[in-house]
C-alpha positions in Angstrom: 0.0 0.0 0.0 0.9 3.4 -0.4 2.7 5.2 2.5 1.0 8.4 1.9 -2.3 6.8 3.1 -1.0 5.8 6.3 0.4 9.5 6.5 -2.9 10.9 5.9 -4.5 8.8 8.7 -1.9 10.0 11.1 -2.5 13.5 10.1 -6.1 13.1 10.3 -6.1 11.3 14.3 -3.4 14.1 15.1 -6.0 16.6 13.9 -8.1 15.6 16.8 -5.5 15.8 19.4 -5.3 19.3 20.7 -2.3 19.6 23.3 -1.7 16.1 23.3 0.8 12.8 22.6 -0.5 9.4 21.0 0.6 6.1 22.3 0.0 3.0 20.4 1.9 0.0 21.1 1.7 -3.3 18.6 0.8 -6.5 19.7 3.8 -8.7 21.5 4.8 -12.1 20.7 2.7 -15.0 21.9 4.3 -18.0 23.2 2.6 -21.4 21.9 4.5 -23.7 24.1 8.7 -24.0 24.6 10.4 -22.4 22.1 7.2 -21.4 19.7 5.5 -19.2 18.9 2.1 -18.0 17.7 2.1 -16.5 13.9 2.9 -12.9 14.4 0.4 -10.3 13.7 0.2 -7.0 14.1 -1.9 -5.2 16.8 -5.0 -3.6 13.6 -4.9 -0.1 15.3 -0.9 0.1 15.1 -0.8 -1.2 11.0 -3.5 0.8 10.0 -1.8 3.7 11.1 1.8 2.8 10.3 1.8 -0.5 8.4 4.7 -1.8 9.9 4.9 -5.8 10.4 7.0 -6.6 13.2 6.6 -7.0 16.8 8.3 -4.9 19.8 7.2 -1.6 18.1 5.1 1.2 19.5 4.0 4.4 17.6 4.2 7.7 19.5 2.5 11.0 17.6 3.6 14.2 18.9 1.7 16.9 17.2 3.4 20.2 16.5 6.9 18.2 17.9 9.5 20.3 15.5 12.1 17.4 14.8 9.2 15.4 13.5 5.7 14.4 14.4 5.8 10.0 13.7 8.0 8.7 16.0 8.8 4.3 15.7 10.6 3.1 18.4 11.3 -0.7 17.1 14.0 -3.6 16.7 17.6 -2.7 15.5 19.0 -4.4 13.2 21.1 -7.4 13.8 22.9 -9.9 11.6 23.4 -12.5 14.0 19.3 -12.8 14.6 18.2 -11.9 11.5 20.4 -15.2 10.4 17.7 -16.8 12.8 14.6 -15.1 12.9 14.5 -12.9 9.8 15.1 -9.9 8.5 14.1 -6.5 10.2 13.7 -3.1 9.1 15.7 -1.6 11.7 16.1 2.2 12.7 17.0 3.1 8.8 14.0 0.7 7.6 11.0 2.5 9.7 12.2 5.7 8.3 12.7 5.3 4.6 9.9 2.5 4.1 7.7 3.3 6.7 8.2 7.2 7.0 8.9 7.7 10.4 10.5 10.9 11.2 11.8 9.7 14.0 13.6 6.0 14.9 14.1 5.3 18.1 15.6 2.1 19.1 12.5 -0.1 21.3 15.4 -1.1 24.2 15.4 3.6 24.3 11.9 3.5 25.6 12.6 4.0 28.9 14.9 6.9 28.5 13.2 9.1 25.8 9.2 8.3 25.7 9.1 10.5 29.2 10.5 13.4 27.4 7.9 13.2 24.7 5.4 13.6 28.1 6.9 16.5 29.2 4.2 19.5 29.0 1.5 17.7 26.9 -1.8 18.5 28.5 -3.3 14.8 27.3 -2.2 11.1 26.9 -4.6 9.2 23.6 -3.9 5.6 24.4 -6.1 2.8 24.8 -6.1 1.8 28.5 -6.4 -2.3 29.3 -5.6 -3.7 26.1 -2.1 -4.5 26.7 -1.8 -4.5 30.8 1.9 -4.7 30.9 2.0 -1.9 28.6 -0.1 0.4 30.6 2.1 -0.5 33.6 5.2 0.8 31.8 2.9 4.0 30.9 2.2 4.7 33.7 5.9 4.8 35.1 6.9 7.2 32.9 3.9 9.6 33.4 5.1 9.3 37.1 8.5 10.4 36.0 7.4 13.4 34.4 5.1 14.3 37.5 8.8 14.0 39.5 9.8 16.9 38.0 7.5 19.7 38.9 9.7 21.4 41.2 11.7 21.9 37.7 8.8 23.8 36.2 7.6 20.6 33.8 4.2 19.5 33.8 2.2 16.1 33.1 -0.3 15.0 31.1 -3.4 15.4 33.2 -5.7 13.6 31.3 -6.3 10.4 29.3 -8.6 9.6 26.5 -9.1 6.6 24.9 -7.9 6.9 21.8 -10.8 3.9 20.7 -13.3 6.7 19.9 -11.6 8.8 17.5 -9.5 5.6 15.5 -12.1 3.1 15.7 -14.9 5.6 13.3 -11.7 6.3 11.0 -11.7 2.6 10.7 -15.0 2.0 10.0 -15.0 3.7 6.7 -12.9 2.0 4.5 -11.5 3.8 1.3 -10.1 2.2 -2.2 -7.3 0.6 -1.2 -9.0 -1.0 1.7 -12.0 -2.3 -0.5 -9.5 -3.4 -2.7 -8.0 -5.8 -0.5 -11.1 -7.1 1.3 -12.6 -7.8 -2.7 -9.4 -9.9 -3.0 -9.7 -11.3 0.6 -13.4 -12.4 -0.1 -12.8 -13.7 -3.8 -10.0 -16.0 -2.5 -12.1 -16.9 0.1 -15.2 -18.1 -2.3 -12.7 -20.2 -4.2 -11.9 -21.9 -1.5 -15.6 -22.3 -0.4 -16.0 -23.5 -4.2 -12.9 -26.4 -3.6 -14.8 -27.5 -0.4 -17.9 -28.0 -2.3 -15.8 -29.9 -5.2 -14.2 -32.4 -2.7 -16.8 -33.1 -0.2 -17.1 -36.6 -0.2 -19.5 -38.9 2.6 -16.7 -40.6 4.8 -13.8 -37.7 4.6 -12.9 -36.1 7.8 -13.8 -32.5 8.4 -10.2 -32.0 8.9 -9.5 -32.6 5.1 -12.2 -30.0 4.2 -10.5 -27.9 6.4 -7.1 -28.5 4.4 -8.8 -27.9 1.0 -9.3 -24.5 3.0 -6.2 -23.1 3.8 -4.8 -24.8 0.5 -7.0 -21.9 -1.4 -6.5 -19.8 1.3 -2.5 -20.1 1.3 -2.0 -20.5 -3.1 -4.1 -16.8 -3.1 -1.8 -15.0 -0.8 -3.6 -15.2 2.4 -0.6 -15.9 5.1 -3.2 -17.5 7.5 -7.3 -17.4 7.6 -9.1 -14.6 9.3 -10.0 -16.4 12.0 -10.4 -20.1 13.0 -12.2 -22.1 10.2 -15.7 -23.6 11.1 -16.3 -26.8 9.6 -19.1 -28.7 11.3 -21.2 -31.5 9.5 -24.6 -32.4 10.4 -25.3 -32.1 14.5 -21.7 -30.0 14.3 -23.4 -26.9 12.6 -25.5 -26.1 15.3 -22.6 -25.3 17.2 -22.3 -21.7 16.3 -18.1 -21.4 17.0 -17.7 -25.4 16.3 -14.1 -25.4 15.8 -13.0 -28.9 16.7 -13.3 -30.0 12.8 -12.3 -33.8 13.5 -15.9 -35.9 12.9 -16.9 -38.0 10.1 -18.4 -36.5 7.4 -21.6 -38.5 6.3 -23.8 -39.1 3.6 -27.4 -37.5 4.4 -25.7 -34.7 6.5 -25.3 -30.7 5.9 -22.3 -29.2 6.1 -21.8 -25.9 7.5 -18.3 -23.7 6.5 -17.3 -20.5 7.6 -13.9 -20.0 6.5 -12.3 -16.5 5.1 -9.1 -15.0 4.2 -7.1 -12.7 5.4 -4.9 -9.9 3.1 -2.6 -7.7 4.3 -4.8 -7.5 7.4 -8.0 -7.3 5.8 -10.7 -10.0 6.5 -13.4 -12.1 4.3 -15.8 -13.6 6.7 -18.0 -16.2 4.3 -20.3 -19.1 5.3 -21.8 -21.8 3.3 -23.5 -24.9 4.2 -24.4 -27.6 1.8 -25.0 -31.5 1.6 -21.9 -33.9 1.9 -23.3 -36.2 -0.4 -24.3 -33.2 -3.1 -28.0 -33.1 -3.3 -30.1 -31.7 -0.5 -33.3 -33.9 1.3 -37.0 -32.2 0.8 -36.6 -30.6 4.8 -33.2 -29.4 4.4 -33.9 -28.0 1.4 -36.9 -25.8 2.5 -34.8 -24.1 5.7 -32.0 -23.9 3.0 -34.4 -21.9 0.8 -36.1 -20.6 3.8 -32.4 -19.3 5.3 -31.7 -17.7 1.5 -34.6 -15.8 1.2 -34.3 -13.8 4.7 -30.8 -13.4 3.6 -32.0 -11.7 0.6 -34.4 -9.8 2.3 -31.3 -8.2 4.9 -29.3 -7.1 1.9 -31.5 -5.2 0.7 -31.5 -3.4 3.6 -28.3 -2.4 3.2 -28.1 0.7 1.9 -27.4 4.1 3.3 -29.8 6.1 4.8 -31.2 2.6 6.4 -30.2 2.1 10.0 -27.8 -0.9 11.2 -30.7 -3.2 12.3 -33.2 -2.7 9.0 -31.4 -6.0 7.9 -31.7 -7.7 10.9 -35.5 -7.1 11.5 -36.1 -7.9 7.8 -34.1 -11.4 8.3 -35.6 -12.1 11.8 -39.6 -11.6 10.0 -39.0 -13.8 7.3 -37.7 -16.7 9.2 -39.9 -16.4 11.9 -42.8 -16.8 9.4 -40.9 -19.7 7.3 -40.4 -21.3 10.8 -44.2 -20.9 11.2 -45.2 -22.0 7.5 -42.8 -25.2 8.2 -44.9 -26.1 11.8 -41.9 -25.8 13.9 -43.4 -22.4 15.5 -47.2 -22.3 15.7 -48.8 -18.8 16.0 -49.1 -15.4 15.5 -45.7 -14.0 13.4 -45.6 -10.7 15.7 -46.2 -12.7 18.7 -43.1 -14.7 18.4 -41.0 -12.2 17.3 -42.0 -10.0 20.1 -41.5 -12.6 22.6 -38.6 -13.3 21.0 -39.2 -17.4 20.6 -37.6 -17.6 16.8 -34.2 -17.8 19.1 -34.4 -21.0 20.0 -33.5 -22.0 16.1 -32.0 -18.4 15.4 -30.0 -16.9 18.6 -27.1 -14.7 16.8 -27.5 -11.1 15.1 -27.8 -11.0 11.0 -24.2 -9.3 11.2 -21.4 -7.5 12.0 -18.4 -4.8 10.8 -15.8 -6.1 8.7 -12.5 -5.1 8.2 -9.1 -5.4 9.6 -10.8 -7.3 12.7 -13.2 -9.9 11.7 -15.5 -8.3 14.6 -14.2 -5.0 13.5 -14.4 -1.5 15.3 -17.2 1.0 14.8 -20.1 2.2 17.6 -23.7 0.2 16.3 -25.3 2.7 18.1 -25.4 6.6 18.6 -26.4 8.5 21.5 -28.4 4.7 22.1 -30.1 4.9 18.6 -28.8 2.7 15.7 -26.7 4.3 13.7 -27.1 4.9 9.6 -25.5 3.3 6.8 -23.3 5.4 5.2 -21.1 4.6 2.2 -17.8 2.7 2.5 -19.5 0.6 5.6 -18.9 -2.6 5.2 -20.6 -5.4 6.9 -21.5 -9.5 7.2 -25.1 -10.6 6.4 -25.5 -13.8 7.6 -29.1 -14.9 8.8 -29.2 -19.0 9.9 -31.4 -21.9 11.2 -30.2 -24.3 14.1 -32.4 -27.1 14.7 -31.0 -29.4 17.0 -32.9 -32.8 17.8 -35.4 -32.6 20.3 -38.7 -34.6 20.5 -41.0 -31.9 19.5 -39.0 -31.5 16.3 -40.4 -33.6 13.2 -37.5 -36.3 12.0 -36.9 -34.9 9.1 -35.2 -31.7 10.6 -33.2 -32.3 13.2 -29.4 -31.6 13.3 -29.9 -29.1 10.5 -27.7 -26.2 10.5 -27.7 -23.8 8.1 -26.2 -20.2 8.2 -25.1 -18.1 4.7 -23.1 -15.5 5.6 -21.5 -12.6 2.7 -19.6 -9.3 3.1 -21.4 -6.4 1.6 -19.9 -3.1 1.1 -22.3 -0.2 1.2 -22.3 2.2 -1.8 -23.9 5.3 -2.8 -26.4 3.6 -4.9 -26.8 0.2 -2.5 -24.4 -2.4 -1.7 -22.2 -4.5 -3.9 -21.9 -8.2 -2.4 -17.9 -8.7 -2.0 -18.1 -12.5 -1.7 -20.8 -13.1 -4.6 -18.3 -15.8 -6.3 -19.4 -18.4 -3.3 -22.1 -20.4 -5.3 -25.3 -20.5 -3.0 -28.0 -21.3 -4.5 -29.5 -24.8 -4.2 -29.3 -25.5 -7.7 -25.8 -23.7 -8.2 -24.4 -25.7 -5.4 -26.0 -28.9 -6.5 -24.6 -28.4 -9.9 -21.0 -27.8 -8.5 -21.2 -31.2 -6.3 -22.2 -33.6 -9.3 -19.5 -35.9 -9.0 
């Protein structure tokens, strides 16, 4: 991506920081187990204002600060680790790739951040996220407060710097919407190979695999977020992660599975039959699911507020639960006592971006906020219907959820993750073997 973007988001968070310093550290390294550790990534606040990869790093903006206003203190460079663990920028690297007009060395922190205190009326920094951050914070805020007797003065206040970054994030511009198109179209391949070699008898596991194969031959370092890939009773576990049963002939399979580029997510659901061709029941909640999905998107589109799609899903399933006799009743009724959740119990959605649960307030001054243009957001109504005696046969241990990412527009919405075949017969059609 272009450094100037990054710039311009510094610029426009410094804008709202009258008489004060930013702090924003990345996230550390996560041990696994004894000498391993997680897959790095950085902390999504932190890379969407400097794009800088690497751990041990924290951003410090200084408005009005004459030798420069983005400071880096990070990693130097050094042959003998870089041998083991990979290159670094270093010093010279955060300046000239990463335009930092300042590099300080991360093992300096101690001795120079203080300074940078010294007189600034406010501290922007997002208290609790990193607790042994805030512990070294608020040692060096002490410092400065040492040296009143010397005429220098401490910041006095803190504010979260959540607000103010988090609505930046939630409208994404071109180059963000570029990468999330990419992030979702590698992500309906792969929901397009898992479709292909679904087989009665393979694990969930190897479905998995077909997964991060797509995911991993399109660019995407690692998925978004765990894959889900629960056959038959397994998809009514909403976060079913395990992905180690049987898959077998007769059963659904549920998949939610995106990609992640450059820190950008895809978040994309599909459920279809193992053995390719969906029974009479499973097909009607499957067309039943569909339809209120359709009837959420449409919903999207600005002026509309955040729950418009959610009410519109939560009607028409409610009444395809009653025209199916698993709900019997008035429609209002239920939905006003709220007795659709015990087959739907989730929300129809949620911001997409660099977090797969991404940042941005749903509600304002406690009313739901508007759709504006550049939003971008999952829809992703579903049906759970785990066995019980009062539930026909026929249905039990469906789970069904389709789930897309759709960008809001000045004329609508454009589906990002359209390439994932969903409708019965497109799906069917893939799976003939």
């Amino acid at each position: 991506m272009d450094m100037k973007i990054f710039q311009k988001r510094r610029e426009t968070l410094m804008s709202h920081m009258r008489g004060g310093v930013a702090i924003l550290p990345t996230a550390p390294l996560r041990l696994r187990n004894r000498d391993v550790h997680y897959p790095y990534r950085p902390d999504s606040d932190f890379y969407y204002l400097t794009h800088f990869p690497e751990p041990d790093a924290v951003l410090v903006l200084v408005p009005g600060r004459s030798h420069g206003e983005f400071i880096l203190f990070c990693r130097e460079r050094n042959p003998e680790k870089e041998i083991w663990e990979g290159r670094r920028a270093g010093l010279e690297g955060a300046h000239e790739i990463y335009g930092a007009d300042d590099a300080f060395p991360i093992d300096d922190i101690d001795e120079i951040l203080p300074g940078l205190l010294e007189n600034r009326d406010k501290v922007f920094y997002s208290m609790g996220r990193y607790p042994d951050f805030d512990a070294h914070l608020m040692n060096w805020v002490n410092e400065v407060r040492g040296k009143a007797r010397n005429g220098v003065h401490a910041p006095g206040e803190f504010v979260t710097l959540d607000h103010i970054l988090h609505e930046m994030r939630l409208f994404k511009g071109p180059e963000e919407i570029r990468l999330m198109k990419r992030a979702a179209k590698i992500s309906a391949q792969a929901h397009r190979r898992a479709m292909q070699s679904c087989r009665p008898g393979m694990m969930e596991y190897e479905i998995e695999a077909e997964l991060l194969h797509e995911f991993r031959k399109g660019g995407s370092p690692f998925p978004a977020y765990p894959p889900i890939v629960g056959g038959g009773a397994n998809g009514c576990i909403l976060h079913y992660t395990e992905n180690s049963a049987e898959l077998k002939s007769g059963d659904l399979l549920l998949i939610d599975a995106g990609a992640e580029i450059d820190g950008y997510a895809a978040d994309v659901t599909r459920t279809f039959p193992v053995s390719g061709r969906y029974s009479g029941e499973q097909r009607a909640v499957y067309e039943l699911v569909l339809a209120a999905q359709k009837a959420a998107i449409e919903e999207v589109k600005p002026g509309n507020h955040w729950n418009d799609p959610h009410e519109n899903a939560v009607r028409v399933l409610t009444q395809g639960l009653k025209d199916l006799e698993l709900l019997n009743g008035a429609v209002d009724g239920h939905i006003e006592n709220g007795d659709y959740k015990r087959f739907y119990m989730h929300r129809t959605g949620h911001w997409l971006g660099m977090d797969v649960h991404d940042v941005g307030d749903y509600k304002l001054d406690d009313t739901w906020r508007l759709l504006e243009p550049g939003m971008v957001l999952t829809v992703e109504p579903g049906l759970y219907i785990a066995e019980a005696k009062d539930i026909p046969a026929g249905f039990r241990n469906i789970g069904i959820r389709i789930e897309d990412d759709v960008l809001v527009t000045r004329e609508g919405n454009e589906v990002l993750s359209r390439d994932a075949p969903k409708s019965v017969d497109d799906i069917e059609a893939l799976m003939k073997h």
